[in-house]
C-alpha positions as a Markdown table, in Angstrom:
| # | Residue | x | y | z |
|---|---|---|---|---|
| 1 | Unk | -29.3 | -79.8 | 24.3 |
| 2 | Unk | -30.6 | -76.2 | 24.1 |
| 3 | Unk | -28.2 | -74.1 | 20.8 |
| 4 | Unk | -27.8 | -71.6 | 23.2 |
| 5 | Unk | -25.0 | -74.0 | 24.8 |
| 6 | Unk | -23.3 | -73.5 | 21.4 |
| 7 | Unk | -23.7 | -69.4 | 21.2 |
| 8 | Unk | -20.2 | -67.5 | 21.6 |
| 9 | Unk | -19.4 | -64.0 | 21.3 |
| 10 | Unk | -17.2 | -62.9 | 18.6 |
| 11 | Unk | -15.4 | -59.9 | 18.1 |
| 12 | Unk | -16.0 | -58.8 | 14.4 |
| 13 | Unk | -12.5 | -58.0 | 13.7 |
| 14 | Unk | -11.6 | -61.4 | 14.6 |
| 15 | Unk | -13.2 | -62.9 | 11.2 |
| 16 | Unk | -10.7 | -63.0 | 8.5 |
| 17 | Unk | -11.5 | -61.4 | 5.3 |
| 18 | Unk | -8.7 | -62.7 | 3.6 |
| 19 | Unk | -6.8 | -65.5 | 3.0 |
| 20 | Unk | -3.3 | -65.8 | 4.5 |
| 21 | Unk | -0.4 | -66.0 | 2.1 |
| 22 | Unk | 1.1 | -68.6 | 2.1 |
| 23 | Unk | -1.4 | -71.0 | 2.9 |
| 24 | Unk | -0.1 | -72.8 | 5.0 |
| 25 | Unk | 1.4 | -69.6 | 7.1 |
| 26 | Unk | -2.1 | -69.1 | 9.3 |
| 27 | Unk | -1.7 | -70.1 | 12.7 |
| 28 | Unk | -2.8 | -73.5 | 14.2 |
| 29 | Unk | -4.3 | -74.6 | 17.5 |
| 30 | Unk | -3.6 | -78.3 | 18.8 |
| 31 | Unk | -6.2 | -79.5 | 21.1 |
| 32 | Unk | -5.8 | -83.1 | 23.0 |
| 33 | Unk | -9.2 | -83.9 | 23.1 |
| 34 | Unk | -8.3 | -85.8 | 26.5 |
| 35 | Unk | -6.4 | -84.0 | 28.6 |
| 36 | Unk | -8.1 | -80.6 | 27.3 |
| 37 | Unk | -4.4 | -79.0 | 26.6 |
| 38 | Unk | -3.8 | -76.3 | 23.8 |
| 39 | Unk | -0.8 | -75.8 | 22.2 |
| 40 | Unk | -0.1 | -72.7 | 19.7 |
| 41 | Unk | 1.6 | -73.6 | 16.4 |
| 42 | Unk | 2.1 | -72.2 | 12.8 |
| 43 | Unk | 0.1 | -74.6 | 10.1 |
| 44 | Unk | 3.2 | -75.7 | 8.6 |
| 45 | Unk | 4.1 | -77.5 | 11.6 |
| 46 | Unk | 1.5 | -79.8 | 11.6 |
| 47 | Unk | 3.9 | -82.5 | 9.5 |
| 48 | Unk | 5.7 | -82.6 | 13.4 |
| 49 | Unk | 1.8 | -83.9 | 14.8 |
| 50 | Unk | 1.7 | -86.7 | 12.7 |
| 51 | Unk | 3.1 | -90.1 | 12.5 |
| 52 | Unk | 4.4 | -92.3 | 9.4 |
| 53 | Unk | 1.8 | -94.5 | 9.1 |
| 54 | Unk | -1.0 | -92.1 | 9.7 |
| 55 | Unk | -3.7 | -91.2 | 6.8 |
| 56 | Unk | -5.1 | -87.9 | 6.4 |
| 57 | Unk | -8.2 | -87.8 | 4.2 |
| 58 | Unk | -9.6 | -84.7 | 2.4 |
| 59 | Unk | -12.3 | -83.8 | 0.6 |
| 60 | Unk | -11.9 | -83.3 | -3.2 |
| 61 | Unk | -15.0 | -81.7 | -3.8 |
| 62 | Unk | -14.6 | -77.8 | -6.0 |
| 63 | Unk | -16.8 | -75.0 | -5.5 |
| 64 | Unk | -18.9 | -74.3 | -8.9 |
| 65 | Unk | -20.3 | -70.9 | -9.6 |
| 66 | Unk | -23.5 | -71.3 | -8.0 |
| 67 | Unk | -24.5 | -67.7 | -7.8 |
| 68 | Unk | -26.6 | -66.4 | -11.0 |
| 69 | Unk | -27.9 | -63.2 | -11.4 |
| 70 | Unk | -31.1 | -62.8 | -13.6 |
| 71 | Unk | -31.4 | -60.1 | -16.8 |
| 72 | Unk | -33.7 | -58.3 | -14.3 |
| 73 | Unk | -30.8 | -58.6 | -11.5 |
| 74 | Unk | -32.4 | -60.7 | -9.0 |
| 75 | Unk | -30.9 | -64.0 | -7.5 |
| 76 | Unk | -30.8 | -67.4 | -8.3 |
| 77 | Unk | -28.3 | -69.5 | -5.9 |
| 78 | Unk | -28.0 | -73.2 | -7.5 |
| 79 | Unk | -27.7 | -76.1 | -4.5 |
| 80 | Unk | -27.7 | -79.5 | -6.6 |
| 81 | Unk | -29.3 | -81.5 | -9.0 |
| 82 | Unk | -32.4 | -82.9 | -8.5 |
| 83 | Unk | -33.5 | -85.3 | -11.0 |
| 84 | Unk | -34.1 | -83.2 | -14.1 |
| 85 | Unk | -34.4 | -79.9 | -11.8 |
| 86 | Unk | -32.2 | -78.0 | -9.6 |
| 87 | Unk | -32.8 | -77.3 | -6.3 |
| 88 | Unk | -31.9 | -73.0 | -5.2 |
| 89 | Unk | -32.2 | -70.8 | -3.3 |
| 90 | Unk | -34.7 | -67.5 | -4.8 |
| 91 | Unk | -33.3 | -64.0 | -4.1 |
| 92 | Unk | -35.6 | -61.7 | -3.0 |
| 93 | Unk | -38.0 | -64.9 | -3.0 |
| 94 | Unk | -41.8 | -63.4 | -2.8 |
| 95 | Unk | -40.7 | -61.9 | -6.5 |
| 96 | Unk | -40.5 | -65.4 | -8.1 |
| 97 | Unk | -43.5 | -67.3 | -8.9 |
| 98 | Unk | -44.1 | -70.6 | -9.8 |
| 99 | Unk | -44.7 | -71.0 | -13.8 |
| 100 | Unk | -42.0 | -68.1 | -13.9 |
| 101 | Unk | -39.4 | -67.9 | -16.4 |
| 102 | Unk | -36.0 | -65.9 | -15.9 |
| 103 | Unk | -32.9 | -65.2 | -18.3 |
| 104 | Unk | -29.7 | -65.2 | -17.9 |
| 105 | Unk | -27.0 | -62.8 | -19.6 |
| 106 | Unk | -23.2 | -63.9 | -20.0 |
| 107 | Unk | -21.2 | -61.6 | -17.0 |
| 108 | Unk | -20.5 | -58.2 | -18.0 |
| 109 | Unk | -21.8 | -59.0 | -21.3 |
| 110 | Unk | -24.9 | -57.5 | -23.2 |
| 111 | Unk | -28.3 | -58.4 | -22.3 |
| 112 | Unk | -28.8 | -60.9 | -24.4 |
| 113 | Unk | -30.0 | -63.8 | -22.9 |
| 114 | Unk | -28.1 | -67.1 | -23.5 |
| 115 | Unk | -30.4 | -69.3 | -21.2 |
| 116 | Unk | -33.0 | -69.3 | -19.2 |
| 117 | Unk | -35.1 | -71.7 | -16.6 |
| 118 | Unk | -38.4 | -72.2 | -15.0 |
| 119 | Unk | -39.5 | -71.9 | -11.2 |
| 120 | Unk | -41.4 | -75.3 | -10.9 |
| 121 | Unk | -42.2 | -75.5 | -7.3 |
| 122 | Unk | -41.3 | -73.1 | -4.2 |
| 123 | Unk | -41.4 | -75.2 | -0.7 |
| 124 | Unk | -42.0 | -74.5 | 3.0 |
| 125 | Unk | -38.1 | -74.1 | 3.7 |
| 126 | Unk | -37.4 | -71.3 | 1.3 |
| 127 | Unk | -36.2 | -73.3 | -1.4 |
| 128 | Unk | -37.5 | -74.1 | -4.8 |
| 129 | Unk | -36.9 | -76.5 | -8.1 |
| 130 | Unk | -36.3 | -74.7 | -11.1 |
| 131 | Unk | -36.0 | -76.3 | -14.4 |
| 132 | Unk | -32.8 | -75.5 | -16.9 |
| 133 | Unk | -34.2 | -78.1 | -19.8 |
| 134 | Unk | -30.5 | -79.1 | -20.0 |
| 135 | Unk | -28.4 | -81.8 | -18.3 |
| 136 | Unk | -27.1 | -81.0 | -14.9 |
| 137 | Unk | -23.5 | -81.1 | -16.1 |
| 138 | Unk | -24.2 | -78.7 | -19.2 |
| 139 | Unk | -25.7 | -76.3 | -16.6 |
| 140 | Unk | -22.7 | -76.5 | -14.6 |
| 141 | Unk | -20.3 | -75.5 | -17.6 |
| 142 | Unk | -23.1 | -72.9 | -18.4 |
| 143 | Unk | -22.4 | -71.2 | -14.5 |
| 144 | Unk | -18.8 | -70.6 | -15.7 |
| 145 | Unk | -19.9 | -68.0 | -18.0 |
| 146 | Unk | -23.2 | -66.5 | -16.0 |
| 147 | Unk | -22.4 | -67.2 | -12.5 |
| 148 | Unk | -20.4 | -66.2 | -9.6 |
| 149 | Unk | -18.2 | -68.0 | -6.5 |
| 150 | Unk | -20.3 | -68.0 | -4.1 |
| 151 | Unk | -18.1 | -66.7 | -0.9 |
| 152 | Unk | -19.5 | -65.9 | 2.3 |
| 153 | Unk | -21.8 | -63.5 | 3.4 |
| 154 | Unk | -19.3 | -62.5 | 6.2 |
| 155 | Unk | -16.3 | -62.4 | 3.5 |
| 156 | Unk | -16.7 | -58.6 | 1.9 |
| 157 | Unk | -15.0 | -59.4 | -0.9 |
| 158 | Unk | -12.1 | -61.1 | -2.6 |
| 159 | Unk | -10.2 | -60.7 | -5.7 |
| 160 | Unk | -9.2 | -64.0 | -6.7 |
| 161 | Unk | -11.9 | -67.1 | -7.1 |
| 162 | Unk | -8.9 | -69.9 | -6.4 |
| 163 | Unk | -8.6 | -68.5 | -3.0 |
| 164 | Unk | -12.0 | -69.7 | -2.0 |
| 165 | Unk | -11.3 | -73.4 | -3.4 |
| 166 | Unk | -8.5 | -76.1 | -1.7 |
| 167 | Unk | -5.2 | -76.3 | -3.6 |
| 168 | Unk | -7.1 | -80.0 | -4.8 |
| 169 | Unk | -9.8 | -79.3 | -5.4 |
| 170 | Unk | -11.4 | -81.7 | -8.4 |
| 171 | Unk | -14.7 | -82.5 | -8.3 |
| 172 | Unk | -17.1 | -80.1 | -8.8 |
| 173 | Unk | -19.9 | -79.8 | -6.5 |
| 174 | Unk | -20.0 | -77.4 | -3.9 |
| 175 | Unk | -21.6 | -73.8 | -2.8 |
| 176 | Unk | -19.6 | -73.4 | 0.1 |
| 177 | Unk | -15.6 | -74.6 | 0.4 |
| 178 | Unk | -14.6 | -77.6 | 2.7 |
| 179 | Unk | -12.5 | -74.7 | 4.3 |
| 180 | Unk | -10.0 | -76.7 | 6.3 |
| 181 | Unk | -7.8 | -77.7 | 3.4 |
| 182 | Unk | -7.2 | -74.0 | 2.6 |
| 183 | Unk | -4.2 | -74.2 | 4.7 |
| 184 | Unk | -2.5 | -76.6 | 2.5 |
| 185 | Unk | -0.4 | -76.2 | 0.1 |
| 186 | Unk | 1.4 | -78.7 | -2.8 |
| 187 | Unk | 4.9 | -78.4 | -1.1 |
| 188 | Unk | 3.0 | -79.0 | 2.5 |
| 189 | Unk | 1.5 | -82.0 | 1.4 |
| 190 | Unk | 4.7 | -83.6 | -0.4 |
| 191 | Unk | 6.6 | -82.9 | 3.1 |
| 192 | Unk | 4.0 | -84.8 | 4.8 |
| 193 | Unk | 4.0 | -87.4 | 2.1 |
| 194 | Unk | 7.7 | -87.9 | 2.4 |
| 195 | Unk | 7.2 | -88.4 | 6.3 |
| 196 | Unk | 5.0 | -91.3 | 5.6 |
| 197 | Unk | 1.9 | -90.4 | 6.1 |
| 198 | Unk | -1.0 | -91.2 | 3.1 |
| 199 | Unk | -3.4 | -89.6 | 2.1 |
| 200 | Unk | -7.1 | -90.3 | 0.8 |
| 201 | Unk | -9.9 | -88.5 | -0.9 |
| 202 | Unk | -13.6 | -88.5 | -0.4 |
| 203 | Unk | -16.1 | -85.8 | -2.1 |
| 204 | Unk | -18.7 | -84.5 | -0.3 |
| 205 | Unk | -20.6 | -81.2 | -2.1 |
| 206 | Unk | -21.3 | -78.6 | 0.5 |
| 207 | Unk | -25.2 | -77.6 | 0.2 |
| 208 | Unk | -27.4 | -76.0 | 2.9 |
| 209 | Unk | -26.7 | -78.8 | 5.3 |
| 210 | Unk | -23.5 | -77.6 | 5.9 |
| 211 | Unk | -23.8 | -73.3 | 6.0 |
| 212 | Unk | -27.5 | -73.2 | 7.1 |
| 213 | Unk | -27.7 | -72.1 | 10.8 |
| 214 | Unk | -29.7 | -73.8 | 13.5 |
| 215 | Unk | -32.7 | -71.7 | 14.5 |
| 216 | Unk | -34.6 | -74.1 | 16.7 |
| 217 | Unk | -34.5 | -73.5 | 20.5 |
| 218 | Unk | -32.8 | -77.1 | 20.6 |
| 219 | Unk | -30.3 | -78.9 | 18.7 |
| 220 | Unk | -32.5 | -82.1 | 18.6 |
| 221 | Unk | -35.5 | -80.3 | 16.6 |
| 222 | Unk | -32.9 | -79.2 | 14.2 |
| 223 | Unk | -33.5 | -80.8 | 10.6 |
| 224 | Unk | -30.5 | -80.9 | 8.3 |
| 225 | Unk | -30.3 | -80.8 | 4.7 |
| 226 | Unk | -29.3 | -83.5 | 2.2 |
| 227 | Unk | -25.9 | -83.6 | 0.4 |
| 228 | Unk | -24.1 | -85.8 | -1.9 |
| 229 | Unk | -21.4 | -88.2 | -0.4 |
| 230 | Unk | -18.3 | -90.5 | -2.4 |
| 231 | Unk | -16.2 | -92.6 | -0.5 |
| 232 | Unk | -14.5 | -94.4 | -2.6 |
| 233 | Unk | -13.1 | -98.0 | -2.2 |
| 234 | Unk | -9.9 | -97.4 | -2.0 |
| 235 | Unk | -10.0 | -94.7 | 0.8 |
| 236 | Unk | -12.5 | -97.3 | 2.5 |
| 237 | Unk | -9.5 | -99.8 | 1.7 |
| 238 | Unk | -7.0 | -97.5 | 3.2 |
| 239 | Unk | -8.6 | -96.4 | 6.7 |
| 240 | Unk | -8.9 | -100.3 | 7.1 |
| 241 | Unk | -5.4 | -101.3 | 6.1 |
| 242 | Unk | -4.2 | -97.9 | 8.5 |
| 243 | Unk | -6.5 | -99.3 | 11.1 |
| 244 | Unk | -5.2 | -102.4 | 11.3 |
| 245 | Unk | -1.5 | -101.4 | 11.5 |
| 246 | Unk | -2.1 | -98.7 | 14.3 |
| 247 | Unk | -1.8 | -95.8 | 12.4 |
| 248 | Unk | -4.4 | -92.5 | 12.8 |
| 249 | Unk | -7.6 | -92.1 | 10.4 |
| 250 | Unk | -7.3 | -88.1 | 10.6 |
| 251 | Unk | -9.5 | -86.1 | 9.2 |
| 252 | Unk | -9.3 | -82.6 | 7.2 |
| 253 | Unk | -12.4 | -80.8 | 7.9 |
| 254 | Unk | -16.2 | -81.3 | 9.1 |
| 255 | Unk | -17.4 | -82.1 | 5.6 |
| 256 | Unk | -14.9 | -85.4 | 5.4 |
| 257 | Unk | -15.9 | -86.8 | 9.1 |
| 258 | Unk | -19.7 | -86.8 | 7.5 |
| 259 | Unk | -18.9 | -88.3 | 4.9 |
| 260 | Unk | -16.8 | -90.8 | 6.5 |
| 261 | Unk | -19.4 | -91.7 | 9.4 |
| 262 | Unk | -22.4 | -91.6 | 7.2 |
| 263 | Unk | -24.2 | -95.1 | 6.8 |
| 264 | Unk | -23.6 | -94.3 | 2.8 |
| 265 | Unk | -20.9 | -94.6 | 0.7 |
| 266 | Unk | -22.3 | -93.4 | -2.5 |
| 267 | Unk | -25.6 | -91.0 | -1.8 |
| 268 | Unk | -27.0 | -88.2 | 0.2 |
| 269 | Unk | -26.6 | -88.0 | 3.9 |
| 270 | Unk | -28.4 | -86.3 | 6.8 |
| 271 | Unk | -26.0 | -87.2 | 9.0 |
| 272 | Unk | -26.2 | -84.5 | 12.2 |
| 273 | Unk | -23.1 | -85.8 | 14.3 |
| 274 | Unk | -24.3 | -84.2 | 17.9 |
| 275 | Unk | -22.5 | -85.0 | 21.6 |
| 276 | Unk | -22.9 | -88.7 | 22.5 |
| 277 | Unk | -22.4 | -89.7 | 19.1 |
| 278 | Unk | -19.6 | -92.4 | 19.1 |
| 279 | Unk | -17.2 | -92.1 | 16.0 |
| 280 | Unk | -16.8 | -94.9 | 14.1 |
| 281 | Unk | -13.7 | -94.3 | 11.8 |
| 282 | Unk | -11.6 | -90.9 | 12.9 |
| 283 | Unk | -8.9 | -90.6 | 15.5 |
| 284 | Unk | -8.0 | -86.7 | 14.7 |
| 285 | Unk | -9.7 | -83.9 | 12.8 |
| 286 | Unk | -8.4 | -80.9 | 11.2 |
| 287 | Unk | -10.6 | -78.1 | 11.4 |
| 288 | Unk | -11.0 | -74.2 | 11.5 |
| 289 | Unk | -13.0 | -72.1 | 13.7 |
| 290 | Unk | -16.8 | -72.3 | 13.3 |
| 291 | Unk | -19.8 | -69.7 | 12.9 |
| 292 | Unk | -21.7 | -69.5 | 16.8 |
| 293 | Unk | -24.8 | -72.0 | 16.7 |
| 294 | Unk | -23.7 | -74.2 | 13.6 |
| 295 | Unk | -23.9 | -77.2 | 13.1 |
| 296 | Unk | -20.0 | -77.4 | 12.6 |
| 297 | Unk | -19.6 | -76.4 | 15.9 |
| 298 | Unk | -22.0 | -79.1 | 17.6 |
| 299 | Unk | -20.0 | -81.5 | 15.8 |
| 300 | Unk | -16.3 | -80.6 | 17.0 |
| 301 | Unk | -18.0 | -80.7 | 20.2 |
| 302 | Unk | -19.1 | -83.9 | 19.6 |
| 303 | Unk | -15.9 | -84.9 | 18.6 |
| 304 | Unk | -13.8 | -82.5 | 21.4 |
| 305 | Unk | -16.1 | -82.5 | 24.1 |
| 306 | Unk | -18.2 | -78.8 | 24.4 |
| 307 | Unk | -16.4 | -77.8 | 27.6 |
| 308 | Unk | -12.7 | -78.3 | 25.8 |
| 309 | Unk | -14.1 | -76.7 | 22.4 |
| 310 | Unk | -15.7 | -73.3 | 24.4 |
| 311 | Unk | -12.5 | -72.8 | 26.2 |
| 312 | Unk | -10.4 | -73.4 | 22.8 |
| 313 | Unk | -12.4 | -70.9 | 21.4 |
| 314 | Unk | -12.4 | -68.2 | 24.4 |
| 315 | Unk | -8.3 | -68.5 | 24.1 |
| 316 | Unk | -8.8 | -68.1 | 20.6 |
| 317 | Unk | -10.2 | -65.0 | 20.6 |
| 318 | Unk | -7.7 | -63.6 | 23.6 |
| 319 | Unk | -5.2 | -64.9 | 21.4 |
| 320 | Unk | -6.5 | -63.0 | 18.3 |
| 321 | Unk | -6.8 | -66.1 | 16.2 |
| 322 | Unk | -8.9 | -65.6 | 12.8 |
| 323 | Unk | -12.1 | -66.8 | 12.5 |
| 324 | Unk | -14.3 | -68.6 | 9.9 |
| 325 | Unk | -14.0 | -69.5 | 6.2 |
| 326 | Unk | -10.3 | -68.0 | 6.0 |
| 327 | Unk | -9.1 | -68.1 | 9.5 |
| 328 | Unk | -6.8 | -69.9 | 11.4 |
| 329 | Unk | -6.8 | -73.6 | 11.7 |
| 330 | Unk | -7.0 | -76.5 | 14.9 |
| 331 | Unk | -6.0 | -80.0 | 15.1 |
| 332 | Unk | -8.0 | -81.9 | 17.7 |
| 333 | Unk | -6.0 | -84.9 | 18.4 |
């Protein structure tokens, strides 16, 4: 299929810049993924679209402060581990060299460096492994003193860094937030607890995979990025013991439906879920509205059907629904 069949035009004031208040106060589309119908609710009303017995799973994974500014204020935007490396991103990249070594200041602090790393290899896809000479964990508690939230490039700014992570967030991970939980809240999720639904975790940590856009002419010649997937035993336990009793496997954003239809449990997945795929494990999705030629929006198509996702998004924009990372929300059912 060509991208172009996933190219829409947005209206710029249409992407949110900040998160609603309360959380779970931002407006939510229902889609039936059958019939094709929309319906127009308020997020909090999404404990009226499920059933006792139904299991919502989320993913657990917490943004880290991924983006670090050098003593000589260029770029360096961590993505994961690699062995005894990290893989980043190299801001503006033809300034770094391999051999390099660049120093890092505490925020708003002298210039005294406190660490510093080495650019060991630069690749074809713009990347590169740099070298910390310090466990990946230690550098990840280093990025709380040197490093930023790294929010959107779409999001101008915002003034508090728990607005760009899910009120569960745990396990930290991720350069970009598994956005659809942002619309729940602690007294949300007890409400729906109380109704009888469960719910489950997985982790997935959002890398490239996830935020990079597609730039080939088709969505087959696409490559995707790795990233790190958990699904533990006891979530596997639970969408088993839900399946067998009739209940609904629903799941809260993109990043959770690959982790659960990945071939892994514990590892790194490619998985690109495209149309024609046939889903294995969910029966629902919770999800907001997606950048124009992502990958996120091939897979709710996927999921939705393209024709039934296009025309949820055109009424979305009539409808003045917000877009992207703090936007509105949809529940494809």
């Amino acid at each position: 299929m060509k991208t172009s069949d996933f190219d829409y035009n947005l209206p710029i004031e249409r992407i949110a810049q900040k998160p609603m208040r309360p959380r779970d106060h931002s407006r939510l589309m229902v889609l039936d993924r059958k019939s094709g119908n929309i319906d127009h609710k308020t997020f909090f009303e999404i404990e009226s679209l499920l059933n006792a017995g139904d299991l919502l799973i989320i993913n657990n994974s917490k943004v880290f402060r991924a983006r670090l500014k050098t003593n000589d204020e260029r770029e360096v935007f961590l993505l994961r581990p690699e062995g005894s490396y990290w893989h980043a991103l190299l801001k503006p990249g033809k300034t770094f060299h391999i051999g390099d070594i660049v120093h890092f200041s505490e925020k708003n602090a002298s210039a005294t460096p406190i660490a510093h790393a080495k650019i060991v290899s630069k690749h074809a896809d713009g990347t590169a492994s740099i070298d910390f000479e310090m466990d990946p964990n230690r550098v990840i508690e280093l990025t709380e003193h040197i490093g930023e939230i790294p929010t959107p490039p779409y999001v101008e700014s915002i003034t508090d860094n728990s607005d760009y992570q899910t009120v569960y967030a745990k396990d930290t991970g991720s350069v970009a937030a598994p956005t659809a939980g942002f619309h729940f809240t602690p007294e949300l999720i007890e409400k729906i607890k109380t109704k009888g639904v469960q719910f489950a975790e997985v982790t997935l940590h959002v890398g490239l995979g996830t935020f990079r856009p597609m730039r080939s002419e088709t969505i087959e010649e696409h490559e995707m990025h790795e990233e790190w997937i958990n699904v533990p035993d006891e979530t596997q336990n639970k969408i088993k013991e839900t399946k067998a009793h009739g209940g609904r496997v629903i799941a809260v954003g993109t990043t959770t439906v690959r982790a659960l239809e990945s071939n892994t449990q514990n590892g790194f997945t490619r998985i690109f879920i495209t149309p024609g795929y046939t889903f294995k494990v969910i029966d629902g999705l919770i999800t907001n509205f997606h950048l124009p030629k992502s990958t996120l929006l091939v897979l709710v198509s996927a999921f939705a059907g393209r024709d039934n996702i296009m025309n949820a998004y055109t009424q979305a924009i009539e409808n003045e629904y917000r877009f992207y990372s703090f936007g509105d929300a949809m529940f494809i059912g």
